[in-house]
PDB file as gemmi writes it, atoms N, CA and C in Angstrom:
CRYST1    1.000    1.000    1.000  90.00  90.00  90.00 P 1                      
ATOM      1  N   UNK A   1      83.854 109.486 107.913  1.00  0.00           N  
ATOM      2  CA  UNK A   1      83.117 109.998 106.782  1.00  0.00           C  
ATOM      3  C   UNK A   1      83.969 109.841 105.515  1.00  0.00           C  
ATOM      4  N   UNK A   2      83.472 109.310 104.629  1.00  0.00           N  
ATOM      5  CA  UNK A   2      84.240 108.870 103.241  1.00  0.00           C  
ATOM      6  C   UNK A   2      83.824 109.890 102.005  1.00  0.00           C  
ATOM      7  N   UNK A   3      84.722 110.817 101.652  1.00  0.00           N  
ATOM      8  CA  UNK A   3      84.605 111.755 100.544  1.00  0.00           C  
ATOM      9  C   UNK A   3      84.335 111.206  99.503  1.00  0.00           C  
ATOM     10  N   UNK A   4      84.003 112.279  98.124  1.00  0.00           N  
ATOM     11  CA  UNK A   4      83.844 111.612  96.917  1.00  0.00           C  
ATOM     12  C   UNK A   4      85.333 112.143  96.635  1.00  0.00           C  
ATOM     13  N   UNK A   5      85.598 111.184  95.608  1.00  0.00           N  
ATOM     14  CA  UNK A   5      86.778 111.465  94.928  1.00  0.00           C  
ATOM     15  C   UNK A   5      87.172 113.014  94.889  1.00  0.00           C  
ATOM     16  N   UNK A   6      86.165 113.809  94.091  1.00  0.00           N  
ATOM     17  CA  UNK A   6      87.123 114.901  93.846  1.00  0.00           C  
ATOM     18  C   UNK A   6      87.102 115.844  95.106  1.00  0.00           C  
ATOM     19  N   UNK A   7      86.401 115.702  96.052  1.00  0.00           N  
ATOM     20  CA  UNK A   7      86.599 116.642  97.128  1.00  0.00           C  
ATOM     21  C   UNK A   7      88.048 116.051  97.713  1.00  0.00           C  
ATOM     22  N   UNK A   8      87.933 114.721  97.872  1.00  0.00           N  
ATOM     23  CA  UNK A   8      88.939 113.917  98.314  1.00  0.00           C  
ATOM     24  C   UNK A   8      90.651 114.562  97.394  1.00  0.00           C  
ATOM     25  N   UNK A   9      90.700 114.867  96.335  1.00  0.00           N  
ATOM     26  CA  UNK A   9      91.664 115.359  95.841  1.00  0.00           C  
ATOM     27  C   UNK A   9      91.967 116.686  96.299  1.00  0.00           C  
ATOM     28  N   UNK A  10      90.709 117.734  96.500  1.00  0.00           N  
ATOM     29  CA  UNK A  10      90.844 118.453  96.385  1.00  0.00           C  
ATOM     30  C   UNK A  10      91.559 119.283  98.134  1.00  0.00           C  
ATOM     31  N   UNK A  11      91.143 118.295  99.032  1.00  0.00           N  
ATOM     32  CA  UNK A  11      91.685 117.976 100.271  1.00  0.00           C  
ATOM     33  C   UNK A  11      93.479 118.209 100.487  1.00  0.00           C  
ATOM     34  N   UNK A  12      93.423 117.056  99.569  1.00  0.00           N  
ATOM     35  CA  UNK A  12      94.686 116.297  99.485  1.00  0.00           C  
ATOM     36  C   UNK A  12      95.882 117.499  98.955  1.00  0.00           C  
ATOM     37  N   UNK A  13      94.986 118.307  98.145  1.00  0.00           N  
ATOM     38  CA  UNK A  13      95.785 119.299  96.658  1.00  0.00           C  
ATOM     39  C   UNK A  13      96.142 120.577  97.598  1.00  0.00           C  
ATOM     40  N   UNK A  14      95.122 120.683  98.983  1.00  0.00           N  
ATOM     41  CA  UNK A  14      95.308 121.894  99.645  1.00  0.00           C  
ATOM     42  C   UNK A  14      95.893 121.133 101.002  1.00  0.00           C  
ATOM     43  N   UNK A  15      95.948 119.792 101.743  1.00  0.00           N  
ATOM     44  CA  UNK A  15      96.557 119.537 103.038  1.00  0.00           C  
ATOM     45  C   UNK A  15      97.828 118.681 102.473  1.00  0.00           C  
ATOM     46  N   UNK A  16      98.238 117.995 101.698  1.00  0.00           N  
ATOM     47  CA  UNK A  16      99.650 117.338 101.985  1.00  0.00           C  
ATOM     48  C   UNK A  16      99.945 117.657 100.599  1.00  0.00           C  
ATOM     49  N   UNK A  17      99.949 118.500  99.827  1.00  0.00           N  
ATOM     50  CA  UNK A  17     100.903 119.189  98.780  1.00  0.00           C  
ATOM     51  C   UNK A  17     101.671 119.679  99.109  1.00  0.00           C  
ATOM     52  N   UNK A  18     101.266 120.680 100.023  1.00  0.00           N  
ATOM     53  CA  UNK A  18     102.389 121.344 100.750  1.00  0.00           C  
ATOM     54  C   UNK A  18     103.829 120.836 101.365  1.00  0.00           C  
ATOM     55  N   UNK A  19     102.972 120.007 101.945  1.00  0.00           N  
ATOM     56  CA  UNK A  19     104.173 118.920 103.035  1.00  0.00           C  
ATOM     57  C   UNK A  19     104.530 118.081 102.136  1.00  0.00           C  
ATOM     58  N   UNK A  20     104.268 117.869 100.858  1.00  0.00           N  
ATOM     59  CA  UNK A  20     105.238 117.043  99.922  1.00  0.00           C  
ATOM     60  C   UNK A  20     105.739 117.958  99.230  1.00  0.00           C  
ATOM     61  N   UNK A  21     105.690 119.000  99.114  1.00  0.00           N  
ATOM     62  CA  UNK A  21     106.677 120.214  98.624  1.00  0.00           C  
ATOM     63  C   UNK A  21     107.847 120.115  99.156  1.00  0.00           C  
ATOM     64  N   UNK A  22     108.069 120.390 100.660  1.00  0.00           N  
ATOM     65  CA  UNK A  22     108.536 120.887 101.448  1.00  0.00           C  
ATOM     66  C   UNK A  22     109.310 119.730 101.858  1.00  0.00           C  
ATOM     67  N   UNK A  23     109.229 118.653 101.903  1.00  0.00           N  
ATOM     68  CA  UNK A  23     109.579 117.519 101.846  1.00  0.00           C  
ATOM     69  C   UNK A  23     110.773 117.438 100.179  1.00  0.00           C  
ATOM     70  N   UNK A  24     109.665 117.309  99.413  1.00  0.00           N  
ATOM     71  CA  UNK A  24     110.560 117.430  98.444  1.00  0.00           C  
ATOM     72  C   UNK A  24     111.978 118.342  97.955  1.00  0.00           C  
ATOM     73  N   UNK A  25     111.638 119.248  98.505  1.00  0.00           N  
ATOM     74  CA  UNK A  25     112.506 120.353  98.540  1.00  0.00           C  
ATOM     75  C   UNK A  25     113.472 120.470  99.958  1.00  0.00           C  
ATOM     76  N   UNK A  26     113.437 119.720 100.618  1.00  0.00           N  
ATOM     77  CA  UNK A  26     114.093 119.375 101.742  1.00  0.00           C  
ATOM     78  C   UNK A  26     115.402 117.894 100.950  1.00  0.00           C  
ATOM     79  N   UNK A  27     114.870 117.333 100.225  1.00  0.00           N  
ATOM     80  CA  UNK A  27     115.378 116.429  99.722  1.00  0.00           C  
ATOM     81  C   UNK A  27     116.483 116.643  98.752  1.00  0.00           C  
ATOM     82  N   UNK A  28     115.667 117.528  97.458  1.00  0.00           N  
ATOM     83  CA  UNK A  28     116.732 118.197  96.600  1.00  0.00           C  
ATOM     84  C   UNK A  28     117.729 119.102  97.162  1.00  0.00           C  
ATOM     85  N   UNK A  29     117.504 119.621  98.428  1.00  0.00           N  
ATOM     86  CA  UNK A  29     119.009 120.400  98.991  1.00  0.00           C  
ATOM     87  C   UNK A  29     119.841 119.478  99.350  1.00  0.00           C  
ATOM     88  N   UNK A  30     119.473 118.408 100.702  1.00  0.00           N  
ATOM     89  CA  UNK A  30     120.420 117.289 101.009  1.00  0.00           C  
ATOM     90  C   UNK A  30     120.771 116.328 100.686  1.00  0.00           C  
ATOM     91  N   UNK A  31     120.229 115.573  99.183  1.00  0.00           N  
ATOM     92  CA  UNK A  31     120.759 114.564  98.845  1.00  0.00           C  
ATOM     93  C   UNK A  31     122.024 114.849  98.299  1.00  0.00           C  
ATOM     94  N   UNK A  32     122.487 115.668  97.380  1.00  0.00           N  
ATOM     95  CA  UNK A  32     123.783 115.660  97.327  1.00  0.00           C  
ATOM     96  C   UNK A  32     124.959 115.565  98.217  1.00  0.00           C  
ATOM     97  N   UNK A  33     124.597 116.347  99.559  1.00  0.00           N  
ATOM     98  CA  UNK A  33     125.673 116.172 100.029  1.00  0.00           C  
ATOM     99  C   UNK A  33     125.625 115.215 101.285  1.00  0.00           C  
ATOM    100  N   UNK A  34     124.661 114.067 101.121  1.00  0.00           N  
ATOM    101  CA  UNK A  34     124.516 112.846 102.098  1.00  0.00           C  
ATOM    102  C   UNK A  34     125.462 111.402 101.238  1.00  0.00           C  
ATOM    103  N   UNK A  35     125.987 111.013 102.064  1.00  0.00           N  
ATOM    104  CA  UNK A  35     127.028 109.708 101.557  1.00  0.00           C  
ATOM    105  C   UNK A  35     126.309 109.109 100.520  1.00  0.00           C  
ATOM    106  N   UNK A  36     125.823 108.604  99.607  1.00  0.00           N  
ATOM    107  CA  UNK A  36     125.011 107.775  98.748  1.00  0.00           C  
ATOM    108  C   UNK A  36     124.762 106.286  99.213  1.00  0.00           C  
ATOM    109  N   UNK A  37     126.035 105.806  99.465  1.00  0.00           N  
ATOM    110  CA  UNK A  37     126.205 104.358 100.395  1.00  0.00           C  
ATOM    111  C   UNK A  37     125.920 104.269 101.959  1.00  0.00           C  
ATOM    112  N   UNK A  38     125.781 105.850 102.530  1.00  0.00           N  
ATOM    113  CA  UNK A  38     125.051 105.619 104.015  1.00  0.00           C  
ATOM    114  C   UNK A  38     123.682 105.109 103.890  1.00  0.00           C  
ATOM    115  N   UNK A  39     123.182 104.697 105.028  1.00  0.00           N  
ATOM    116  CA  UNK A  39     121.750 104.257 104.901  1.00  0.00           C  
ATOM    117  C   UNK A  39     120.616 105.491 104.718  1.00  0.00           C  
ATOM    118  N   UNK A  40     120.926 106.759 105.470  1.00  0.00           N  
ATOM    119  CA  UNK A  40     120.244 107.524 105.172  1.00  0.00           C  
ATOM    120  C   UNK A  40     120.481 108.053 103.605  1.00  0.00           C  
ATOM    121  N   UNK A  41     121.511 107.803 102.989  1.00  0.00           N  
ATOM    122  CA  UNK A  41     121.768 108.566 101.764  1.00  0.00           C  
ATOM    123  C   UNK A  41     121.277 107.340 100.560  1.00  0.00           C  
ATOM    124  N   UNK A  42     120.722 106.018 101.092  1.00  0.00           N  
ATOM    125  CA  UNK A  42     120.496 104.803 100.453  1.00  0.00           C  
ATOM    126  C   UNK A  42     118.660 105.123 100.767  1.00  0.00           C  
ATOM    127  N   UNK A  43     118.646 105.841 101.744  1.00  0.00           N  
ATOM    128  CA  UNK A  43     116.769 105.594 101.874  1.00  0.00           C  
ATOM    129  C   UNK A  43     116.334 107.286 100.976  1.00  0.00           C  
ATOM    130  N   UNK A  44     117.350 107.846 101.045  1.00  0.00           N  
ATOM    131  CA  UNK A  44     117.035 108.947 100.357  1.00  0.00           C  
ATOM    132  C   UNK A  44     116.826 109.005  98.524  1.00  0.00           C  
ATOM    133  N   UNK A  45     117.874 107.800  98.235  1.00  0.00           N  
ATOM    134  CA  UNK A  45     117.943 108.133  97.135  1.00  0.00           C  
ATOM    135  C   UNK A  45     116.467 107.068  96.807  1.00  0.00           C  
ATOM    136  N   UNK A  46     116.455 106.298  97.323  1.00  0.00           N  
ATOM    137  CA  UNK A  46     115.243 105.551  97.188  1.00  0.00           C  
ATOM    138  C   UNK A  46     113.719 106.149  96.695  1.00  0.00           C  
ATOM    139  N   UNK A  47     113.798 107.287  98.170  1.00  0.00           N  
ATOM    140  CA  UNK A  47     112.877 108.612  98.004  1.00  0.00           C  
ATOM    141  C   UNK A  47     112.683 109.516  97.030  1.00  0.00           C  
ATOM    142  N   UNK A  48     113.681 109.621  96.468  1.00  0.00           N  
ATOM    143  CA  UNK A  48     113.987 110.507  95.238  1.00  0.00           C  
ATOM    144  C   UNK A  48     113.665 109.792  94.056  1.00  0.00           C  
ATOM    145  N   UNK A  49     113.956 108.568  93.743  1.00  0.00           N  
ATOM    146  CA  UNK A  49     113.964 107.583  92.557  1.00  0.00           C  
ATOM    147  C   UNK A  49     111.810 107.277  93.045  1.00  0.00           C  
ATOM    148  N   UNK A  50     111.391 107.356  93.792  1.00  0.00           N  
ATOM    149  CA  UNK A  50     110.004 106.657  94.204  1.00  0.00           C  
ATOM    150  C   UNK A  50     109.103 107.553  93.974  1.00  0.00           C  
ATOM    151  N   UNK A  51     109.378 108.771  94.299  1.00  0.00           N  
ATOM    152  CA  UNK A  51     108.299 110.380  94.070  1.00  0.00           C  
ATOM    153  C   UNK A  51     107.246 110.091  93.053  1.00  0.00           C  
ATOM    154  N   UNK A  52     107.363 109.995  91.861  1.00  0.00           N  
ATOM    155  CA  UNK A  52     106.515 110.181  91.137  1.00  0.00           C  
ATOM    156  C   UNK A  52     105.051 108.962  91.631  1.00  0.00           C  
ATOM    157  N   UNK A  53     105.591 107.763  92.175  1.00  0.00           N  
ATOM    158  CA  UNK A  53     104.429 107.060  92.639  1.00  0.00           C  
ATOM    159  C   UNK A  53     104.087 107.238  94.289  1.00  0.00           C  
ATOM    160  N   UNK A  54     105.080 108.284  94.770  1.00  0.00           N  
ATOM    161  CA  UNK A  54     104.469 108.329  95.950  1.00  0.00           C  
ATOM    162  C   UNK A  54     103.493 109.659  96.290  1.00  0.00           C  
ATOM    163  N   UNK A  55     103.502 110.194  95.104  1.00  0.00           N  
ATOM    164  CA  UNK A  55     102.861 111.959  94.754  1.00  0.00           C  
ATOM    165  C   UNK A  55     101.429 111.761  93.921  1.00  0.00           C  
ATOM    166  N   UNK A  56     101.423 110.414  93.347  1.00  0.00           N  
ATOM    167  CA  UNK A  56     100.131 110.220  92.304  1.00  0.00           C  
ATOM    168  C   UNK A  56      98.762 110.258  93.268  1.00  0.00           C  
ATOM    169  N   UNK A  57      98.599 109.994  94.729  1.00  0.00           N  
ATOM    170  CA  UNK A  57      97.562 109.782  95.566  1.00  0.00           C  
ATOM    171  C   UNK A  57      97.226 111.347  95.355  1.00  0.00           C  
ATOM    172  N   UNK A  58      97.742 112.322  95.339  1.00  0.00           N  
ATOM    173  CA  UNK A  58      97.568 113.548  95.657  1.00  0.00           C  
ATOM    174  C   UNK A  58      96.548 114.035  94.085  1.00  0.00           C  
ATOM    175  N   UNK A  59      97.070 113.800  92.943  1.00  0.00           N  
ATOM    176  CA  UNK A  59      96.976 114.086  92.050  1.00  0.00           C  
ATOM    177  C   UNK A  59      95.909 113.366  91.603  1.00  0.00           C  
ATOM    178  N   UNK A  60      95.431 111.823  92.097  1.00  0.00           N  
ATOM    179  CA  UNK A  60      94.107 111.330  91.781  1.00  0.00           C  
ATOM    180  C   UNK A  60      92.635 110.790  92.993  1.00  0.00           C  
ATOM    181  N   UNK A  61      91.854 111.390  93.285  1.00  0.00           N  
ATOM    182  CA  UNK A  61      90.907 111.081  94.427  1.00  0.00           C  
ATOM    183  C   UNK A  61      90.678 109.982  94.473  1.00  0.00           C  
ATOM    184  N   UNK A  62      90.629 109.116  93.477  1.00  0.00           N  
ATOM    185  CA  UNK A  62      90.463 107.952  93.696  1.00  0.00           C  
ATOM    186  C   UNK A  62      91.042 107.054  94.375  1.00  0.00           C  
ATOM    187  N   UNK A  63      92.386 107.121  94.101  1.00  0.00           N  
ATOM    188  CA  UNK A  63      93.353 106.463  94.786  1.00  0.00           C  
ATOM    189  C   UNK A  63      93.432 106.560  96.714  1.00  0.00           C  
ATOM    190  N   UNK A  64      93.903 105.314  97.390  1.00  0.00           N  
ATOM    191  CA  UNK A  64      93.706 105.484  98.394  1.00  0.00           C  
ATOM    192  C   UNK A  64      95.202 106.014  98.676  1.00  0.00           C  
ATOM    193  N   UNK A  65      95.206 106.281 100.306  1.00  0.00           N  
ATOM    194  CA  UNK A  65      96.253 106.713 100.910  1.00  0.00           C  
ATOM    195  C   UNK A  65      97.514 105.425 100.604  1.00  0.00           C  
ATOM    196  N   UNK A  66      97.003 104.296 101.337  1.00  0.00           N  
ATOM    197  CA  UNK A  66      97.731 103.482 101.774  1.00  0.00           C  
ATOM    198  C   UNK A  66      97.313 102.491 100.974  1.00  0.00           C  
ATOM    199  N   UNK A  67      97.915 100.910 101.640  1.00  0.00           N  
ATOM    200  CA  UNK A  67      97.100  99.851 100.471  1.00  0.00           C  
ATOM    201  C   UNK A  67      97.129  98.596 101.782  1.00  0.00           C  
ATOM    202  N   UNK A  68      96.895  99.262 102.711  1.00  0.00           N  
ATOM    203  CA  UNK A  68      95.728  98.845 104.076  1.00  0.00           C  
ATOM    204  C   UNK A  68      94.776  97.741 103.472  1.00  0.00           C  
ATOM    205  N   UNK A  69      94.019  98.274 103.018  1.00  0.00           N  
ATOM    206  CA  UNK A  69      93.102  96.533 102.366  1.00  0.00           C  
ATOM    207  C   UNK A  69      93.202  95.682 101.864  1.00  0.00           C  
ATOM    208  N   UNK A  70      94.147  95.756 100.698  1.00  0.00           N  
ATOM    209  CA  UNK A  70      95.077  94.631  99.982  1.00  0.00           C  
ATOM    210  C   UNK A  70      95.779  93.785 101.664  1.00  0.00           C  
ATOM    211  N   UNK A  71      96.893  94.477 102.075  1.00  0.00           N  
ATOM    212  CA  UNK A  71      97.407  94.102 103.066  1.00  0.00           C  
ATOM    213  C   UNK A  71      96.828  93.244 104.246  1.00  0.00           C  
ATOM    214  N   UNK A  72      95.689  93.959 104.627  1.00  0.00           N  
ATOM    215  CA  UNK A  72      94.912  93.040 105.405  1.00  0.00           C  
ATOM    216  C   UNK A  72      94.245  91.647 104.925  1.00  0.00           C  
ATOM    217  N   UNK A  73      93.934  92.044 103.920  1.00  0.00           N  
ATOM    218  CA  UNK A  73      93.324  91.012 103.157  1.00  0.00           C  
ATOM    219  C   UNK A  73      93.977  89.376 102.879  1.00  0.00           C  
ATOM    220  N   UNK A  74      95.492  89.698 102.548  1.00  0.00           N  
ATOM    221  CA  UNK A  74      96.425  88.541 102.154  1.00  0.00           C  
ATOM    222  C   UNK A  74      97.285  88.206 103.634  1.00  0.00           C  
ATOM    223  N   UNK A  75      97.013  89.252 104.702  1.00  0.00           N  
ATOM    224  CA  UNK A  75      97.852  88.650 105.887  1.00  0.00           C  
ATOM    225  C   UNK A  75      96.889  87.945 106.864  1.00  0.00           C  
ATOM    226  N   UNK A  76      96.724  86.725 107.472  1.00  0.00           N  
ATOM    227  CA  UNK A  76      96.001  85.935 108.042  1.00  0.00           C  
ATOM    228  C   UNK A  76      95.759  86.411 109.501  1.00  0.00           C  
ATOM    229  N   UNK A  77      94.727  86.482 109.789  1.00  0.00           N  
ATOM    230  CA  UNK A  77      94.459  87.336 110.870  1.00  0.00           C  
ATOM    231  C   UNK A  77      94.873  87.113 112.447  1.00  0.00           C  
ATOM    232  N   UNK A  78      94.498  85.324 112.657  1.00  0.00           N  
ATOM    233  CA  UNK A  78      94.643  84.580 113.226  1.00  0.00           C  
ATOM    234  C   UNK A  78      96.059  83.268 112.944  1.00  0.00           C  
ATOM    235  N   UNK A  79      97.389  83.870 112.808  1.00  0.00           N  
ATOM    236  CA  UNK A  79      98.432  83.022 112.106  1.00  0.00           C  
ATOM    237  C   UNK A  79      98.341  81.290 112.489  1.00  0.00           C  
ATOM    238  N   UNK A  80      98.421  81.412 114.056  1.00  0.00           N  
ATOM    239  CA  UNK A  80      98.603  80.214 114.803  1.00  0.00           C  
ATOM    240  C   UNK A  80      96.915  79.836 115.179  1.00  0.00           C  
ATOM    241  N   UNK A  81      96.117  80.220 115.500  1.00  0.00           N  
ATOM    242  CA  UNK A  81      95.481  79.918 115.876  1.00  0.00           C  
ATOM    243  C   UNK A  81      94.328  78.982 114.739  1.00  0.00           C  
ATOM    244  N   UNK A  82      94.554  79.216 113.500  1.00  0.00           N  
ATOM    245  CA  UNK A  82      93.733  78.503 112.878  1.00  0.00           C  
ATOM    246  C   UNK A  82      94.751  77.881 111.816  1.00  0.00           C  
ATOM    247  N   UNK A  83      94.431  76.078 112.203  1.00  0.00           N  
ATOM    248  CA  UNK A  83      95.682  75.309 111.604  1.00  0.00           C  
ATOM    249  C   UNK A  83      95.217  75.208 109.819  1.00  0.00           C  
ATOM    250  N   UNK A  84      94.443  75.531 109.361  1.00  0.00           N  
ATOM    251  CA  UNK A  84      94.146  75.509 107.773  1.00  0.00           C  
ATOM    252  C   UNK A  84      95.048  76.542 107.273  1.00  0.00           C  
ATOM    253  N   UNK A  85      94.790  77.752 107.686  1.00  0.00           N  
ATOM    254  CA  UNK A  85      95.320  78.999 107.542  1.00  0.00           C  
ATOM    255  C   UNK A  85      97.017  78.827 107.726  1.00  0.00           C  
ATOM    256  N   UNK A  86      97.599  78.450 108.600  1.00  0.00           N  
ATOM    257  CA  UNK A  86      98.506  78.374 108.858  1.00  0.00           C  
ATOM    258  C   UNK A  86      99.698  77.242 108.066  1.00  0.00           C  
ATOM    259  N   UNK A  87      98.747  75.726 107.832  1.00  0.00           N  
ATOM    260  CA  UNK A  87      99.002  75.071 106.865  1.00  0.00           C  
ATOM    261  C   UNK A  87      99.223  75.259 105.455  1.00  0.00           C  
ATOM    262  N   UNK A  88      97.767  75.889 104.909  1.00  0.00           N  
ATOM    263  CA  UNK A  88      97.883  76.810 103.540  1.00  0.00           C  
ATOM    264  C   UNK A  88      98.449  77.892 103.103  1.00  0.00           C  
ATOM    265  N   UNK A  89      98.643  78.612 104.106  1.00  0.00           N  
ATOM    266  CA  UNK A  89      99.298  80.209 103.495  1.00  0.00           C  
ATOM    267  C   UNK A  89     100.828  79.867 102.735  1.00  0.00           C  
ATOM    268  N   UNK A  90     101.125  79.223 103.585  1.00  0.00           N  
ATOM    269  CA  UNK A  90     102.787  78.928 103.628  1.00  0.00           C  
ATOM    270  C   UNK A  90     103.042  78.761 102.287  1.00  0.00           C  
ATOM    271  N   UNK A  91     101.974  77.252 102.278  1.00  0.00           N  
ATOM    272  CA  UNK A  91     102.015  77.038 101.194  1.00  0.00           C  
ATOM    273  C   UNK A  91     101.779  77.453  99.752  1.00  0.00           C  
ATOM    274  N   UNK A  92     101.047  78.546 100.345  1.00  0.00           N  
ATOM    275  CA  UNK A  92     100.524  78.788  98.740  1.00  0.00           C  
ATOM    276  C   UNK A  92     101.627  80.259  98.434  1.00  0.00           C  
ATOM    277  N   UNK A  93     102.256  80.933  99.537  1.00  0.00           N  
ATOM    278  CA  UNK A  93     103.424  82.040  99.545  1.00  0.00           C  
ATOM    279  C   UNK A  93     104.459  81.332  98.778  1.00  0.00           C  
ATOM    280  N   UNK A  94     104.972  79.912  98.843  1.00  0.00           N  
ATOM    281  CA  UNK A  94     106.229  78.950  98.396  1.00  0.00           C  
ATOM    282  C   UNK A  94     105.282  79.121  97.077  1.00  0.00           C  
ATOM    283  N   UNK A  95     104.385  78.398  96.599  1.00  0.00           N  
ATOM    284  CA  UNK A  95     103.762  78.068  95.134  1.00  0.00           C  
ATOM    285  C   UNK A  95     103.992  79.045  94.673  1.00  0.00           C  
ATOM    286  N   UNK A  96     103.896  80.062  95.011  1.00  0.00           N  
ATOM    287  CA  UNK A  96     103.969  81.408  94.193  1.00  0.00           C  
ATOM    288  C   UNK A  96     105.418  81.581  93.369  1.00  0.00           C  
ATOM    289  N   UNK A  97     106.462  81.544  94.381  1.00  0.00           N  
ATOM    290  CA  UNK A  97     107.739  82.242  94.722  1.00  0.00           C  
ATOM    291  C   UNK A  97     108.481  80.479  93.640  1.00  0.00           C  
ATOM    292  N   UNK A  98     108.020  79.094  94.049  1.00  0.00           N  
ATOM    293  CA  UNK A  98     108.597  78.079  93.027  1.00  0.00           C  
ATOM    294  C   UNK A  98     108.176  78.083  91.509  1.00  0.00           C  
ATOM    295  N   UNK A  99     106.701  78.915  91.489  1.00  0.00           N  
ATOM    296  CA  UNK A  99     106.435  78.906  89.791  1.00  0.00           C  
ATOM    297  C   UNK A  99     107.144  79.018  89.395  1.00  0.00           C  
ATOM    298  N   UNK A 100     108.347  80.220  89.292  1.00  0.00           N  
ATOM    299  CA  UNK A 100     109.235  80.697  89.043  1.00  0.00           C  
ATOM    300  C   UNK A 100     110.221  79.467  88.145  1.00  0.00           C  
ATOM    301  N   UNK A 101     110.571  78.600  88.565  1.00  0.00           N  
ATOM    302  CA  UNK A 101     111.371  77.585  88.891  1.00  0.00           C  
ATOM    303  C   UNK A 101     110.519  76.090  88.012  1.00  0.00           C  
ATOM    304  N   UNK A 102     109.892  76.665  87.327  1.00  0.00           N  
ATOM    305  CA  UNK A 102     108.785  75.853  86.783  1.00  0.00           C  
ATOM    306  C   UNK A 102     107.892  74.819  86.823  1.00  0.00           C  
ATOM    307  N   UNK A 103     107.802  74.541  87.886  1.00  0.00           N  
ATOM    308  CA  UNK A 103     107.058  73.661  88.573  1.00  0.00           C  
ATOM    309  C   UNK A 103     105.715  74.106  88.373  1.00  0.00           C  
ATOM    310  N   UNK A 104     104.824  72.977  88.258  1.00  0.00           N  
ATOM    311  CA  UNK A 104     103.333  72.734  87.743  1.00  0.00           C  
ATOM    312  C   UNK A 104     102.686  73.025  89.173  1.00  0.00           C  
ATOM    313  N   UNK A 105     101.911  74.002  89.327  1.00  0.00           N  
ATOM    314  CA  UNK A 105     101.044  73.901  91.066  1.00  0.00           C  
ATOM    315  C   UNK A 105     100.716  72.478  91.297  1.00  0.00           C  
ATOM    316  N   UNK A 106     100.123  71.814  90.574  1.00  0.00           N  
ATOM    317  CA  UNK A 106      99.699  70.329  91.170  1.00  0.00           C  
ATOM    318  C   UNK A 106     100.603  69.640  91.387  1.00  0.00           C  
ATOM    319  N   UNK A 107     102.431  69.511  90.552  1.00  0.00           N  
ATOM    320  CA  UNK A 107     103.389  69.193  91.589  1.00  0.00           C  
ATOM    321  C   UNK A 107     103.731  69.796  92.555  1.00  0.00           C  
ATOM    322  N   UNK A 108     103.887  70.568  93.101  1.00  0.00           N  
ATOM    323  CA  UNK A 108     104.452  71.971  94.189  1.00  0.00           C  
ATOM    324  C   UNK A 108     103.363  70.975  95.177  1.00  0.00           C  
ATOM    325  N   UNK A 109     102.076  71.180  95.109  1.00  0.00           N  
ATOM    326  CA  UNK A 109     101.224  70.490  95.517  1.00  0.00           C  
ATOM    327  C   UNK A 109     101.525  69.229  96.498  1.00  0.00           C  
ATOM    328  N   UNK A 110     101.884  68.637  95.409  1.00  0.00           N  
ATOM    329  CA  UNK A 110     101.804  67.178  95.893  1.00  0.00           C  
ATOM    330  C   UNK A 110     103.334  66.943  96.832  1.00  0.00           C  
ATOM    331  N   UNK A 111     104.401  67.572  95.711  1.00  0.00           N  
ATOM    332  CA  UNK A 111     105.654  67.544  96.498  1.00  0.00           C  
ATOM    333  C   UNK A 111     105.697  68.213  97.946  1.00  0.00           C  
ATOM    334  N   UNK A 112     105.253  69.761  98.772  1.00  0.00           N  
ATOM    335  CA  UNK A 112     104.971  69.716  99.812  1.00  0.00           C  
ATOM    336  C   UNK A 112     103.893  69.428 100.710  1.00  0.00           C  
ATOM    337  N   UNK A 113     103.083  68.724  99.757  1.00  0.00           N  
ATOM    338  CA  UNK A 113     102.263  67.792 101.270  1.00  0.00           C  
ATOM    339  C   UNK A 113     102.841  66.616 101.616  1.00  0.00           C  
ATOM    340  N   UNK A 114     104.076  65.551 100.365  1.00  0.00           N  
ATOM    341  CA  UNK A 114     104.120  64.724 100.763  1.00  0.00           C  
ATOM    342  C   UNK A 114     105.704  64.502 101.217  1.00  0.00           C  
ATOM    343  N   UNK A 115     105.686  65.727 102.049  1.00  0.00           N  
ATOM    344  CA  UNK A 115     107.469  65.884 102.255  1.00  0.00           C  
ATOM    345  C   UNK A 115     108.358  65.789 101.584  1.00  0.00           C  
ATOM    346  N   UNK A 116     108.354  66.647 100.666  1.00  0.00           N  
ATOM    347  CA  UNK A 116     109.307  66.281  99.407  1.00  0.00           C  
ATOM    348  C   UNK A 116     109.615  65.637  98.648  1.00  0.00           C  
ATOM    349  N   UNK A 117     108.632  64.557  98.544  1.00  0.00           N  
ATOM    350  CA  UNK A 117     108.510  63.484  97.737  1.00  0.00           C  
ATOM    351  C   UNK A 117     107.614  63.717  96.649  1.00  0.00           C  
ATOM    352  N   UNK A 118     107.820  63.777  95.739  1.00  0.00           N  
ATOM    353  CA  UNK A 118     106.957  63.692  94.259  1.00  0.00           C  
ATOM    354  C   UNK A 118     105.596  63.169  93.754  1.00  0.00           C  
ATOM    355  N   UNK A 119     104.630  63.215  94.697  1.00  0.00           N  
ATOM    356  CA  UNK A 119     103.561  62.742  94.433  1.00  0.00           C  
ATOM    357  C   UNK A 119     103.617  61.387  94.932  1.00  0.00           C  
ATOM    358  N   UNK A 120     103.695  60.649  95.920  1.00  0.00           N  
ATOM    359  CA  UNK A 120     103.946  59.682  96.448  1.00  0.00           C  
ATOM    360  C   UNK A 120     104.332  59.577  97.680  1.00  0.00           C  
TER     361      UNK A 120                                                      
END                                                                             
């Protein structure tokens, strides 16, 4: 069953406020005296520096929990089993990550379909 927004907040304002209180306040006692460079004192401070966007779901109904649909959406369902999918993703994850690096998509393009060769 899918709430409207503001009941959906209003859920949220009375079931995990609390437990992000309590949480939170679990945090402000032990981060000081956790190593900063341990991993727990590296995921903590993380936690501490992240709050304000990990507390906004609570504060707006709209917003979802998670980001489950985005996620599903861009990860291929079937990796191996469907060779387009598997051919293209790659590719278009690299196009993304070489824009950077200034390359034109229609070279990126051409250079990994034609094994590293430049359009040719």
């Amino acid at each position: 069953m899918v709430l409207p927004a503001e009941e959906r907040q209003r859920v949220r304002q009375v079931r995990a406020l609390p437990l992000l209180a309590d949480i939170r306040s679990w945090l402000d006692e032990h981060l000081p005296i956790v190593p900063p460079r341990s991993a727990l004192g590296k995921a903590m401070n993380y936690a501490h520096k992240q709050w304000p966007k990990l507390i906004v779901f609570v504060e707006d109904g709209r917003l979802r929990i998670d980001n489950n649909l985005t996620e599903n959406a861009i990860r291929p369902r079937h990796w191996l089993t469907h060779r387009l999918r598997c051919i293209n993703a790659p590719l278009t994850y690299s196009a993304a990550i070489t824009k950077k690096r200034c390359l034109a998509p229609s070279e990126f393009a051409g250079i990994a379909r034609n094994g590293c060769r430049p359009n040719g």
